[in-house]
Structure formats: structure tokens, C-alpha cells
C-alpha positions as CSV (number, residue, x, y, z in Angstrom):
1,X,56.3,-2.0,72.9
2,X,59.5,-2.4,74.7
3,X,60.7,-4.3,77.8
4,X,60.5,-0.5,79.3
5,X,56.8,-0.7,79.5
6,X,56.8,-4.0,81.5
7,X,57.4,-4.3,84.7
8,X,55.7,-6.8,87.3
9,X,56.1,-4.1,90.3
10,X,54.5,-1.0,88.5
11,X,50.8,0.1,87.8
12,X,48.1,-2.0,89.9
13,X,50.6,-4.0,91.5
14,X,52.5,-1.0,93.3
15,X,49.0,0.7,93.8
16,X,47.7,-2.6,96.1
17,X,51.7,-3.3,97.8
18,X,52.3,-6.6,95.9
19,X,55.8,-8.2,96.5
20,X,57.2,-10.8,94.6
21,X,59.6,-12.9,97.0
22,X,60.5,-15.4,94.2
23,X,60.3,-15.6,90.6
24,X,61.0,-18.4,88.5
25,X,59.4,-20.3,85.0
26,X,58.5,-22.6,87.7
27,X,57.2,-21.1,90.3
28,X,56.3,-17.7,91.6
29,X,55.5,-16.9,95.3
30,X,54.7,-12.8,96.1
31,X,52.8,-11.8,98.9
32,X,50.7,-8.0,100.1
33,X,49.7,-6.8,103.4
34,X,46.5,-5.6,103.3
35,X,44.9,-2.9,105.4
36,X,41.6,-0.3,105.1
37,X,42.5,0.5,101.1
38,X,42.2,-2.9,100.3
39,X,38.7,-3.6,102.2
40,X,35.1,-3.6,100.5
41,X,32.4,-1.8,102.5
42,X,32.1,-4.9,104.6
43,X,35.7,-4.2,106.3
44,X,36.6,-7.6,104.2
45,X,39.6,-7.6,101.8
46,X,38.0,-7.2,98.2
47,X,37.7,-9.9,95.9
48,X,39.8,-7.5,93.2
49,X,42.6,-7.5,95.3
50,X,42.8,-11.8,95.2
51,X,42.3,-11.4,91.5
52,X,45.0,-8.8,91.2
53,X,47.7,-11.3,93.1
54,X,46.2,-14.3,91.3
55,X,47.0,-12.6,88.1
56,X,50.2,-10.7,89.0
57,X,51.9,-14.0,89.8
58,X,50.3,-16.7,87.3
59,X,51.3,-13.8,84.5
60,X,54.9,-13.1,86.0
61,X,55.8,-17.1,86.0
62,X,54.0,-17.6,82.3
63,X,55.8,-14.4,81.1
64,X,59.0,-16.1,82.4
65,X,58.7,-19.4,81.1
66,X,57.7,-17.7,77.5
67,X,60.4,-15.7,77.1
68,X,62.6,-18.4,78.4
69,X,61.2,-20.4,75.1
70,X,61.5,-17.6,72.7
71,X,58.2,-15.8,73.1
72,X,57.7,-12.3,73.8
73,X,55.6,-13.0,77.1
74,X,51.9,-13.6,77.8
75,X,48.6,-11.9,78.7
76,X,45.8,-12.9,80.6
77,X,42.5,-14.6,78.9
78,X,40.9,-15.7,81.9
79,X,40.8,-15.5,85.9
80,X,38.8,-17.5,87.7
81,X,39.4,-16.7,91.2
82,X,37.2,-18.7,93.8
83,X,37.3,-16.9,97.9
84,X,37.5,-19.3,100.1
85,X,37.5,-17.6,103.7
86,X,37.0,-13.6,104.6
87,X,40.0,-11.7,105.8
88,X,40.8,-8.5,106.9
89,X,43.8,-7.1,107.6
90,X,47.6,-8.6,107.5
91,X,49.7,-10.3,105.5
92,X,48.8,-12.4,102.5
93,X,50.5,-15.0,100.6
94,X,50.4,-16.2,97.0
95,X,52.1,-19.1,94.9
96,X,51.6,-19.9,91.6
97,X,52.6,-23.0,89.9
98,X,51.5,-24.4,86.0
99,X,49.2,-26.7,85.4
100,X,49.4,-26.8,81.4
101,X,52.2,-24.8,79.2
102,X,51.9,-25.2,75.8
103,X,52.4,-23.6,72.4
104,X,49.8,-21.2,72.4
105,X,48.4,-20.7,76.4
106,X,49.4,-21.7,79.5
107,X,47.3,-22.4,82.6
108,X,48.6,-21.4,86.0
109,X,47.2,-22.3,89.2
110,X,47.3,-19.8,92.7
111,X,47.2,-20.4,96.4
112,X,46.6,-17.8,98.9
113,X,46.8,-18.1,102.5
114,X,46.8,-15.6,105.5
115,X,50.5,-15.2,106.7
116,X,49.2,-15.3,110.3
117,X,47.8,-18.7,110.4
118,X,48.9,-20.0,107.0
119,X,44.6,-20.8,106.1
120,X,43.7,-20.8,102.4
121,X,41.9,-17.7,101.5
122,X,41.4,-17.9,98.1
123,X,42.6,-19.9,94.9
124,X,42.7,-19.2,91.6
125,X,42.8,-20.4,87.9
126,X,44.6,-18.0,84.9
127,X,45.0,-19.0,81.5
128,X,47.7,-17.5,79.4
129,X,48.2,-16.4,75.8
130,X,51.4,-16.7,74.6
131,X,52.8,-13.8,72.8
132,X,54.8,-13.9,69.4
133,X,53.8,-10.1,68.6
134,X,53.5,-7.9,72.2
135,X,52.9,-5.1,69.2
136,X,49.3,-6.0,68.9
137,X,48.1,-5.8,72.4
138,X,45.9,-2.4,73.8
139,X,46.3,-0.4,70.3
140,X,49.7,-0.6,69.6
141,X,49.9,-2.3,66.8
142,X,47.6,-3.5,63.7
């Protein structure tokens, strides 16, 4: 695998409209505005599409932080993503920040919140493997 096949604004990420506004080992903020393609049947925004943000930005700041201590990146192990209040259409705001970075994983923590009146709508929990060997990850490797 190269750095060719990763790219925090391609796949899933360009699919659902996710913008990252800033991205640092620190901290990462991105946002989406949802519409109808992002609704379950209830006319609600989909739980997937929280899960997608929470991941997309806890991954992007561990990835950055990794690589910034001479690993390769990170994948996701876990996502636990908790919805807090419905929405339905608009704007939508995530931050990430760690909670734990270490050797081996990393937990980051996310906050979402509706752009229009800045309530939490969802947060979520993403634990990290580090990478030493990105070679090994989906069949590419041994």
C-alpha cells in the first residue's frame, strides 16, 4: 500500500459530503450538511452517517499523530457512537480530540452538534490501532 491509496476525502467520506475544516495530531474538526440521502425512512439523519464522521475524524487525527511518531497510520477497532438528539437536515459539526495515545492504540473522543443551534447530536468513542505494517490490512499483505 502506498500513500496513493489514502486519502481522508475519498470513498465514504466524499459519498456522504464530509469536510475536514482542520486537521491536526491534536485535534480535528470536519463538518457535513446533510439532506434526504442521508435520512433513514423516518426522515431522521441515519445513525451510519454519525458513525462515518465519528470515524473519519478520530482516524484522520490518530493517523496524524502516528505518522508524526514514526508509524505508518491507524485503523479503526472499535466505534461506539451514542445519538443523542434526532436531526434532519443542515449542517453538522464534528471534533475529535484524544483521550489515550499510546504505543499500540489510541482512543479518540467525538462531538457533534447541529450548526444551526450548536445542540449535541451525537458523541462518539474510536479506538485506534497503530500501524507498523499498513501491508497487512484488507488482503494485501501476509
Amino acid at each position: 500500500m502506498t500513500a496513493e491509496h489514502i486519502s481522508p476525502l475519498g470513498g465514504l467520506n466524499e459519498v456522504l459530503g464530509i469536510e475536514l475544516t482542520e486537521a491536526s495530531a491534536d485535534t480535528v474538526k470536519g463538518r457535513l450538511t446533510t439532506d434526504r440521502h442521508h435520512q433513514q425512512p423516518y426522515g431522521i439523519v441515519h445513525g451510519g452517517t454519525y458513525c462515518a464522521l465519528v470515524e473519519t475524524l478520530a482516524s484522520t487525527g490518530g493517523a496524524l499523530w502516528a505518522m508524526a511518531n514514526g508509524m505508518q497510520g491507524v485503523v479503526g477497532v472499535s466505534n461506539t457512537t451514542d445519538f443523542l438528539r434526532s436531526h434532519r437536515e443542515g449542517g453538522i459539526r464534528g471534533i475529535a480530540t484524544p483521550i489515550h495515545r499510546g504505543r499500540t492504540q489510541q482512543i479518540w473522543e467525538v462531538l457533534i452538534t447541529r450548526e444551526a443551534d450548536n445542540k449535541l447530536l451525537a458523541r462518539g468513542q474510536v479506538r485506534l490501532q497503530n500501524l507498523t505494517d499498513p501491508e497487512v490490512i484488507g488482503g494485501f499483505g501476509s
